[in-house]
C-alpha atoms as a printed R data frame, in Angstrom:
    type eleno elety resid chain resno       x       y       z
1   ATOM     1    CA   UNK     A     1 150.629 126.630  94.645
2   ATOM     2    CA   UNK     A     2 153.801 128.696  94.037
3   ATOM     3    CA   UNK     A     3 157.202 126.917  94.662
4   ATOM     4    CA   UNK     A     4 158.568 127.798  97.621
5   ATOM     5    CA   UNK     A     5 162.077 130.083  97.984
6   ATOM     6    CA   UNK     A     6 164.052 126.691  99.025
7   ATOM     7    CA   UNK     A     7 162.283 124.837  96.139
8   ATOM     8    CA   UNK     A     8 163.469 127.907  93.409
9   ATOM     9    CA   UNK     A     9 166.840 127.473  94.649
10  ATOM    10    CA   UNK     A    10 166.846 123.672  94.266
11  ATOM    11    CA   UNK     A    11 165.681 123.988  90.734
12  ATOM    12    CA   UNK     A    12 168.486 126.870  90.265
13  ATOM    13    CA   UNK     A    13 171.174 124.528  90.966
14  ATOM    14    CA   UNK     A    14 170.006 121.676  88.683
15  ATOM    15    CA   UNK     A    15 168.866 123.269  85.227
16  ATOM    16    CA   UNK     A    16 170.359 127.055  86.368
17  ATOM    17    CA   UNK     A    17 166.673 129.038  86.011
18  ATOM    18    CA   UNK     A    18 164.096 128.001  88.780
19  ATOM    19    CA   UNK     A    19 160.132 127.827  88.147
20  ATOM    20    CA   UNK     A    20 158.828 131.124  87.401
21  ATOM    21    CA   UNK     A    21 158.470 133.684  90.455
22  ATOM    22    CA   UNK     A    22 155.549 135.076  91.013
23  ATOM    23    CA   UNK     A    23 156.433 138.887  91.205
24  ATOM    24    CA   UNK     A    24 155.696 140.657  94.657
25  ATOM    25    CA   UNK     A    25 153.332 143.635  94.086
26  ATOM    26    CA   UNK     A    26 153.706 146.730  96.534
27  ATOM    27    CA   UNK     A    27 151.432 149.473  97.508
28  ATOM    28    CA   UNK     A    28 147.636 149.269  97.703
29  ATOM    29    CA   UNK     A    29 146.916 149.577  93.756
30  ATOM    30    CA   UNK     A    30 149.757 146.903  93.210
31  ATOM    31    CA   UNK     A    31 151.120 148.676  90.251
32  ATOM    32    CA   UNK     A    32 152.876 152.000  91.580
33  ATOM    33    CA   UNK     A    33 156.179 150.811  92.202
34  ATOM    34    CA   UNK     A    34 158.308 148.092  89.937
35  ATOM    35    CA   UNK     A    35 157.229 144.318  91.667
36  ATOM    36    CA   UNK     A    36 159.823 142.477  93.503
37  ATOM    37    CA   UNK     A    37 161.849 139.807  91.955
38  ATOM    38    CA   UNK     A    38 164.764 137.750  92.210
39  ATOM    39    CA   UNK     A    39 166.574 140.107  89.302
40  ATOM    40    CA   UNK     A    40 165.065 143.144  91.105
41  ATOM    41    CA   UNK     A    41 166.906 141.716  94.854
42  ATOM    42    CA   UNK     A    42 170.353 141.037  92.844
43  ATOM    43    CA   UNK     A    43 170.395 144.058  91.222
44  ATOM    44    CA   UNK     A    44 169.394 146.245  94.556
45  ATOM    45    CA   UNK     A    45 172.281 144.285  96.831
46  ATOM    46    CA   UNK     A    46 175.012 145.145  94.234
47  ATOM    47    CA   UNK     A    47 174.005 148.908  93.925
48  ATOM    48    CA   UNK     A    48 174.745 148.718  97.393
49  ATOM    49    CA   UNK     A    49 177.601 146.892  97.338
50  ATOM    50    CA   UNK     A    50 179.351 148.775  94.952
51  ATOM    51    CA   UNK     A    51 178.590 152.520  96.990
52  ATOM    52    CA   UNK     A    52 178.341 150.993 100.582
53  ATOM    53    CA   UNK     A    53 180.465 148.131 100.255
54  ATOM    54    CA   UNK     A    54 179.472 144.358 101.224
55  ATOM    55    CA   UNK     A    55 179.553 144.822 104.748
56  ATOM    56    CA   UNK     A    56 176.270 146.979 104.141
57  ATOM    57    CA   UNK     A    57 174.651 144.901 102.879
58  ATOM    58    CA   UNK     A    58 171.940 143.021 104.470
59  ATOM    59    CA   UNK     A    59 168.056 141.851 103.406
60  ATOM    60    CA   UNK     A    60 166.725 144.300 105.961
61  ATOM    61    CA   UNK     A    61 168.957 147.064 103.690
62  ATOM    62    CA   UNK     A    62 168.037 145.238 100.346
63  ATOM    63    CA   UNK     A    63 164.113 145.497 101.190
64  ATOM    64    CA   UNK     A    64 164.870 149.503 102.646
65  ATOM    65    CA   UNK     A    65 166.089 150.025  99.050
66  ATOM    66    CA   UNK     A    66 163.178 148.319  97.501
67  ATOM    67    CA   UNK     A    67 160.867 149.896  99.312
68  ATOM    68    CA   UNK     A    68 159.430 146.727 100.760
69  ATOM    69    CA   UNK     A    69 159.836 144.662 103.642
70  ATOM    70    CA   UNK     A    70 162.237 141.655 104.040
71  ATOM    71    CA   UNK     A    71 159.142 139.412 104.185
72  ATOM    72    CA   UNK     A    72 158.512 140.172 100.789
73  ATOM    73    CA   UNK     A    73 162.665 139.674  99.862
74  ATOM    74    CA   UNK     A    74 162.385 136.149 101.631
75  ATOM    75    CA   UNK     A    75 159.112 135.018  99.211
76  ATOM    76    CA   UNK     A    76 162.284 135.004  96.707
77  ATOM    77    CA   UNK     A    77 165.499 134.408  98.264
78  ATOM    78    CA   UNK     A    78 165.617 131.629 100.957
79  ATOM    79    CA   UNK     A    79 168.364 133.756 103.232
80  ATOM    80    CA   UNK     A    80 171.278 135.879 102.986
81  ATOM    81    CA   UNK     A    81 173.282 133.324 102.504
82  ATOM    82    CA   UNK     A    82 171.023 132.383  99.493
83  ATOM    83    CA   UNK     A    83 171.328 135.948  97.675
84  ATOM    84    CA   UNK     A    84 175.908 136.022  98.548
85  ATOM    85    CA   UNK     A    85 175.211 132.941  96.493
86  ATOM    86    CA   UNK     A    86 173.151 134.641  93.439
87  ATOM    87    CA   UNK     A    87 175.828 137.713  93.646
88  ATOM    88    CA   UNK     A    88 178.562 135.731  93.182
89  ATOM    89    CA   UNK     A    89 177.103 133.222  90.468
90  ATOM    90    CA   UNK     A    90 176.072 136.381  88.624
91  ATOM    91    CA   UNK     A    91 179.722 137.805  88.826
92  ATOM    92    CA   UNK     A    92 181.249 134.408  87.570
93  ATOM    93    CA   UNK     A    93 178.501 134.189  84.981
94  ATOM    94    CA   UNK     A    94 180.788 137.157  83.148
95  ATOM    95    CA   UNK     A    95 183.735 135.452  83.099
96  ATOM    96    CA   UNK     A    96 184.252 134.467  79.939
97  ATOM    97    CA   UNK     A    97 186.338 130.125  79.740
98  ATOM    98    CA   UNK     A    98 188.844 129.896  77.162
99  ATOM    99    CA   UNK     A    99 189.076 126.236  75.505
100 ATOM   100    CA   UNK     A   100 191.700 124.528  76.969
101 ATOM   101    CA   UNK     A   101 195.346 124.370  75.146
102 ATOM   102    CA   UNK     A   102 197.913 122.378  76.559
103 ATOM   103    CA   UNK     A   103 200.142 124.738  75.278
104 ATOM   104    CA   UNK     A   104 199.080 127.641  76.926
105 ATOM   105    CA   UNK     A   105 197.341 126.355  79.728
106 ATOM   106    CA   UNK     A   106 199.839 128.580  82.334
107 ATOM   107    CA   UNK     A   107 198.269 131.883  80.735
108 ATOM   108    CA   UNK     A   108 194.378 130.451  80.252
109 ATOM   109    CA   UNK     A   109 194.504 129.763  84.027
110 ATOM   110    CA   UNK     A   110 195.947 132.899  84.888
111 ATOM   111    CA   UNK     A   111 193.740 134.609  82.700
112 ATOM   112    CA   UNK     A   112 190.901 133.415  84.431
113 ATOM   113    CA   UNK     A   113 191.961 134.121  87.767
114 ATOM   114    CA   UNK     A   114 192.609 137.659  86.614
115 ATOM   115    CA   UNK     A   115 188.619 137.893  85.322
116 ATOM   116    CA   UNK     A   116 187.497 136.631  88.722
117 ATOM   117    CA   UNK     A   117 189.987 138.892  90.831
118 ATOM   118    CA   UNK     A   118 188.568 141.728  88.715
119 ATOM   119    CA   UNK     A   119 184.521 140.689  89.099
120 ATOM   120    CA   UNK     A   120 184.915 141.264  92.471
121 ATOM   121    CA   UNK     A   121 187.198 144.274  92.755
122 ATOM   122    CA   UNK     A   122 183.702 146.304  90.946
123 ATOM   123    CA   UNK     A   123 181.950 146.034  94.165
124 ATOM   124    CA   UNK     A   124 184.522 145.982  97.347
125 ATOM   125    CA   UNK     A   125 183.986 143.296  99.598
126 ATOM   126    CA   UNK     A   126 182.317 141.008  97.541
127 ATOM   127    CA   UNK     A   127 184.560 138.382  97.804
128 ATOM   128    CA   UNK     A   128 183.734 137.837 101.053
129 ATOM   129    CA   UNK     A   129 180.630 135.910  99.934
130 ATOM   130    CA   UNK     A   130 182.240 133.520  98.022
131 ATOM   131    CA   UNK     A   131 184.385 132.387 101.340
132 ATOM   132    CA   UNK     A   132 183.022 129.049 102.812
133 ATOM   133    CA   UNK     A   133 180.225 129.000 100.154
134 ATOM   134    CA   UNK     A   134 179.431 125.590  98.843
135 ATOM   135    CA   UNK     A   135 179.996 124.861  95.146
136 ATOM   136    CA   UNK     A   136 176.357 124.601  94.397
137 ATOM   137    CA   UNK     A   137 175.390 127.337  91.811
138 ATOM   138    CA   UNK     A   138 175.593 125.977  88.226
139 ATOM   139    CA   UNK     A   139 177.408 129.724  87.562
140 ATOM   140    CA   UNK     A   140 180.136 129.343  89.948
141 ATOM   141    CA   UNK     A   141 180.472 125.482  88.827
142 ATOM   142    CA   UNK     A   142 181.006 126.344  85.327
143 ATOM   143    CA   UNK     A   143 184.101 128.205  86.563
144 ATOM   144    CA   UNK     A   144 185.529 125.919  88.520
145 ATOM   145    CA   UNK     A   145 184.613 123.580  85.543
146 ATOM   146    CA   UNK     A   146 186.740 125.386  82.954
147 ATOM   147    CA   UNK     A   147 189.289 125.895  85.647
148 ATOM   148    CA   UNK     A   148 189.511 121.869  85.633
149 ATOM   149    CA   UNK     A   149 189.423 121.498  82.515
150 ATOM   150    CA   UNK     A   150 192.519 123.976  81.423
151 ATOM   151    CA   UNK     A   151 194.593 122.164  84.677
152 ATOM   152    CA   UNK     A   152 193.546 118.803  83.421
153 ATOM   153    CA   UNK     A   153 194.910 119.993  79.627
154 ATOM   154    CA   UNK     A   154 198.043 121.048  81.266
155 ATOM   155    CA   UNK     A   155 198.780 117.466  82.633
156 ATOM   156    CA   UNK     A   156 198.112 117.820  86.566
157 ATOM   157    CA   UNK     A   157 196.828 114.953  88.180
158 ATOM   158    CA   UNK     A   158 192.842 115.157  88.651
159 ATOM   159    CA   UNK     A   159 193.531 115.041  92.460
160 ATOM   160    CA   UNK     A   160 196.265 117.764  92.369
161 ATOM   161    CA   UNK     A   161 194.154 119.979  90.282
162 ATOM   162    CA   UNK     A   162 191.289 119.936  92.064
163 ATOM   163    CA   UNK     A   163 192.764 121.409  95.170
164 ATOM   164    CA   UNK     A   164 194.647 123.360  93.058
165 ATOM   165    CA   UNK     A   165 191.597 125.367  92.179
166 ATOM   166    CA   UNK     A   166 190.582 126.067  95.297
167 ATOM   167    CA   UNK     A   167 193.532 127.458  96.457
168 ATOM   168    CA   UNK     A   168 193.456 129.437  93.814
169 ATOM   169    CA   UNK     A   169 190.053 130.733  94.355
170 ATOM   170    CA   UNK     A   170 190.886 131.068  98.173
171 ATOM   171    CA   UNK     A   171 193.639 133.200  96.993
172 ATOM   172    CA   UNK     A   172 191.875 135.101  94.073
173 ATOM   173    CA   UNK     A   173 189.468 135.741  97.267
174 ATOM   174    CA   UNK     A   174 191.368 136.872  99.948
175 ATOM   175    CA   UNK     A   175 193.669 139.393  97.900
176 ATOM   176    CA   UNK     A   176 190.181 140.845  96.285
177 ATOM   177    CA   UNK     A   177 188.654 141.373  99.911
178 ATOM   178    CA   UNK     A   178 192.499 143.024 101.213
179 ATOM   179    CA   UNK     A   179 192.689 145.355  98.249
180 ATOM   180    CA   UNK     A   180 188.647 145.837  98.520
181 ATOM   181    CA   UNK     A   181 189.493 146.924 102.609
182 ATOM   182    CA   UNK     A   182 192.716 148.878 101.704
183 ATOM   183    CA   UNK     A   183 191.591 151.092  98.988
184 ATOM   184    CA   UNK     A   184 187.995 151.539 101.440
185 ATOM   185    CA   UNK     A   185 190.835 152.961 103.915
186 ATOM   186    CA   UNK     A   186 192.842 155.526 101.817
187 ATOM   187    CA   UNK     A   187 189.236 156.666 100.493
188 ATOM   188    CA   UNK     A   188 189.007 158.117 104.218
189 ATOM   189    CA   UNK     A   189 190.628 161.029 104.325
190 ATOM   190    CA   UNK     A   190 191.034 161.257 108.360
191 ATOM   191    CA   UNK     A   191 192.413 157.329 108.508
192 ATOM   192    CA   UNK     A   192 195.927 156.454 108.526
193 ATOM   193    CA   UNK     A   193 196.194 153.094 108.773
194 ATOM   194    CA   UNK     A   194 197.328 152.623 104.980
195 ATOM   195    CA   UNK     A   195 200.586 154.543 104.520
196 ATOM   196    CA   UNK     A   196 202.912 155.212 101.509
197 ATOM   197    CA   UNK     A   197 205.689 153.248 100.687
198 ATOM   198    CA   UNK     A   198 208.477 156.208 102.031
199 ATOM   199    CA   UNK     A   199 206.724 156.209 104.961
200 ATOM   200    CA   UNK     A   200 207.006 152.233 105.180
201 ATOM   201    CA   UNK     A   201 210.836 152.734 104.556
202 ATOM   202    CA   UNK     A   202 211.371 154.832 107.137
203 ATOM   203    CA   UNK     A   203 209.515 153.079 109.850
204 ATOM   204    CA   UNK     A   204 211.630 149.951 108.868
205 ATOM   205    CA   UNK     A   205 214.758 152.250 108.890
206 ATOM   206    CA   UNK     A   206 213.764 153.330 112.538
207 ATOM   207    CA   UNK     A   207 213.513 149.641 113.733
208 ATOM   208    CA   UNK     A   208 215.758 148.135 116.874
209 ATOM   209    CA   UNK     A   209 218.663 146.009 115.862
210 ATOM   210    CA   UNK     A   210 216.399 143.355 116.915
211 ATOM   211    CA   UNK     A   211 215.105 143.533 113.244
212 ATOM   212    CA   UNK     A   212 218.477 143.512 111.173
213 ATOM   213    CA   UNK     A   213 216.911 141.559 107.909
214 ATOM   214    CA   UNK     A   214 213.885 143.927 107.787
215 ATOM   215    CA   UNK     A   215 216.011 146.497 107.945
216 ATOM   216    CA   UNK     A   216 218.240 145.318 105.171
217 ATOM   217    CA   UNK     A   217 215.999 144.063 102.901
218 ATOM   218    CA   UNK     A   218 213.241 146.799 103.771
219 ATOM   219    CA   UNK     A   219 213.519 148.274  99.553
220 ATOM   220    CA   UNK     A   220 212.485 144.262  98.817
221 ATOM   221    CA   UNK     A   221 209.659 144.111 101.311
222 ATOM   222    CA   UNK     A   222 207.644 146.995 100.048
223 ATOM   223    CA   UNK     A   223 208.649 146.537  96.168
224 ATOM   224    CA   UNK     A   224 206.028 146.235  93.636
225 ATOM   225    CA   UNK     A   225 202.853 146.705  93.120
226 ATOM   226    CA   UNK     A   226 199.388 144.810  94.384
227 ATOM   227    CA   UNK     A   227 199.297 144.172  90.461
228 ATOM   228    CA   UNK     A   228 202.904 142.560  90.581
229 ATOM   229    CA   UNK     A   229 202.886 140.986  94.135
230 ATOM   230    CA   UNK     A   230 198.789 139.055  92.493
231 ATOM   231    CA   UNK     A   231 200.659 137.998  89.114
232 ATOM   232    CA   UNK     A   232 203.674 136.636  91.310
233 ATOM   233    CA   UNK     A   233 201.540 134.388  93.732
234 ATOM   234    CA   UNK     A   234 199.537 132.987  90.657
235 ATOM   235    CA   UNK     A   235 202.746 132.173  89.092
236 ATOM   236    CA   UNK     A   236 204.006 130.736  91.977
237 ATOM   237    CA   UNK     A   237 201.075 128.644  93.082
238 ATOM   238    CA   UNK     A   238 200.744 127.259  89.248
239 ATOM   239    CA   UNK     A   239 204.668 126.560  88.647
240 ATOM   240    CA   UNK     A   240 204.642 124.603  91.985
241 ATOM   241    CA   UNK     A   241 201.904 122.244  90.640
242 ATOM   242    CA   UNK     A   242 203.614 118.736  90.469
243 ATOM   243    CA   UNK     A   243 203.231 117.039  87.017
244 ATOM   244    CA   UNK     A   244 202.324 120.186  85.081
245 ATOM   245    CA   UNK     A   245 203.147 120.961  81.197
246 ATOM   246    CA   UNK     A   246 207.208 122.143  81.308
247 ATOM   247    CA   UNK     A   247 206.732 123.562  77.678
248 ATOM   248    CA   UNK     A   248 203.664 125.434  77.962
């Protein structure tokens, strides 16, 4: 008897490739159209992803694309929930874990914050799969693995750097998904909601007395880039970390 979809992803998360998958055959003859498998499904959702963005994404839209039904998607994937989590393990199986040096542990950990940030900027929205997901895929554990180790090599306590990673990751997350939304805006040429940095000014110029630091500082509020305002919160987050490497 085949495994079942819940016992492939059990066997995923403890030696990283499940039993072999039976591929899916389509069509009366069986052999018209490519069969159905689980690197078929992950390769179909980000296509879509990266043209529709995440929030089209759905098995009913994953089996459209196949030419299937989402039956024959759920002989493979236990939910939807099951293939976020094969997306983003795929994603953080690119990122590439430097060996940890104490003496540059500051830059290693920004470095790999920077990969992940990036993984998920190629298909917009993405990161919103990785939010509440359990650490359970061997792919995304191998991350937060290195992540730990590099912290670890940079003298924070094991407690302090293992909620130090995930706020990073929550971070690395939610600035992916905002740039992700924001650049999905200004790609619509009738929306407005994203406006230019004069424009910004000006509004803050125009503000009631009521608002007499905004208006002051308004040249400091909108300074920088997304690129400069990321590298600043990293820095931030990591030089706040209490027992860390000063001479790293």
């Amino acid at each position: 008897m085949s495994p079942t979809p819940q016992q492939r992803r059990a066997a995923r998360h403890q030696l990283g490739t499940g039993p072999a998958t039976p591929a899916a055959q389509r069509g009366p003859s069986g052999g018209r159209k490519k069969p159905i498998t689980v690197e078929a499904i992950i390769s179909t959702a980000f296509a879509i992803v990266e043209k529709e963005g995440y929030e089209a994404l759905t098995m009913r839209r994953v089996a459209t694309a196949l030419e299937t039904g989402p039956s024959s998607l759920y002989a493979h994937v236990v939910n939807k929930e099951d293939l976020d989590e094969l997306l983003i393990g795929r994603l953080c199986a690119g990122i590439e874990l430097p060996e940890p040096d104490p003496a540059r542990w500051r830059q290693q950990i920004t470095g790999v914050c920077a990969q992940l940030r990036d993984q998920y900027l190629r298909y917009p929205g993405i990161s919103r799969a990785a939010f509440a997901a359990a650490p359970s895929n061997l792919d995304t554990l191998r991350v937060s693995e290195g992540m730990l180790a590099i912290l670890l090599a940079g003298g924070i306590d094991p407690q302090v750097a293992a909620w130090a990673i995930d706020s990073l990751q929550l971070y690395v997350n939610a600035y992916s998904l905002e740039v992700s939304l924001a650049n999905r805006r200004i790609s619509r040429s009738d929306d407005t909601w994203v406006v230019s940095r004069d424009e910004l000014l000006r509004r803050f110029a125009a503000l009631p007395d009521t608002f007499p630091r905004t208006r002051r500082y308004a040249a400091e509020l909108t300074a920088g880039t997304v690129q400069d305002r990321f590298d600043f919160t990293i820095g931030l987050m990591i030089d706040g970390l209490p027992g860390a490497r000063r001479d790293a």
